[in-house]
N, C-alpha and C positions, 0 to 999 in steps of 0.2 A: 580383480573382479569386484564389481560393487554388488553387493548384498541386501541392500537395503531396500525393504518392500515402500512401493509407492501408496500412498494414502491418497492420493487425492482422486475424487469422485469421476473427472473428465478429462481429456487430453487438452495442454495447454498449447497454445500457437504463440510462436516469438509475437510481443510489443514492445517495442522500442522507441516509445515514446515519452516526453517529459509528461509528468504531471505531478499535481499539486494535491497537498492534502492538510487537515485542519483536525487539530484535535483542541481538547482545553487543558488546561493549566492553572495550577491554582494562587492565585497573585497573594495578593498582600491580605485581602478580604474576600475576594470574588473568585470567581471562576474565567478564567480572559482566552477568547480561542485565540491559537499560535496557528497558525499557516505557513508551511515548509514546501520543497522544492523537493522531486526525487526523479527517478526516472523509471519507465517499466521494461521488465525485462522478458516476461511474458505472462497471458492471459486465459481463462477461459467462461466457461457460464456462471461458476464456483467460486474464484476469486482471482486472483491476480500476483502477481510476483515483482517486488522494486528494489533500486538500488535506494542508497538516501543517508546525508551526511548526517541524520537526524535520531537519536539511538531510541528508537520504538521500545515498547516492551508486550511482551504476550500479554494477548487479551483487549489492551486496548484500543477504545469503538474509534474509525476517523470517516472521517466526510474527507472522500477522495473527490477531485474536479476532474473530470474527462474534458480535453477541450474536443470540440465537433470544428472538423473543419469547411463542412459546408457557411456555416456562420460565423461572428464573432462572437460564440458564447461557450460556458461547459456546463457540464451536466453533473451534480452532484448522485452520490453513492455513497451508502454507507460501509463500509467494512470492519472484522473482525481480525486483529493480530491474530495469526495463528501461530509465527515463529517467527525472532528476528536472530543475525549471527551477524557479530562482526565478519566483514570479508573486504580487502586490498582499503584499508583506510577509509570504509567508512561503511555503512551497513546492508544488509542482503534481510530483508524482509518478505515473507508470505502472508497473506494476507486472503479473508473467505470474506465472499459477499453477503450483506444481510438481506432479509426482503422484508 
């Protein structure tokens, strides 16, 4: 039996879609955003759930890209790491949305 009380404010609906996301990094002098690939695992008004080869860490802010399928564009969002875990080779990230 799992025990563990849920925190999160709403109920989450599977997404299973790729998407992208962009943090920065600090080069040589500057600050350079990195832009990675991950996938979602599911969603709600709150934040979001992904997998991603990419090892996040709590706390930090990323500009996620939603692609819209009506068009060819995506819609950027900002989010907050809330928890990332290693999980099967390669990472399980939560993630709250900012407004």
């Amino acid at each position: 039996m799992d025990a563990r009380k849920e925190k999160r404010k709403s109920v989450r609906s599977s997404y299973e879609n790729p998407i992208q996301f962009e943090l920065s990094s600090l080069g040589s002098e500057e600050l350079m955003p990195v832009r990675r690939d991950g996938v979602g695992v599911d969603i709600s008004e709150h934040g979001i759930g992904i997998f991603t080869n990419y090892p996040l860490k709590k706390d930090e802010v990323l500009k996620l890209y939603f692609p819209l399928n009506s068009v060819r564009a995506t819609l950027p969002v900002f989010a907050r790491v809330a928890w990332a875990m290693p999980a099967e080779k390669r990472f399980r990230v939560g993630m709250q949305f900012l407004h």
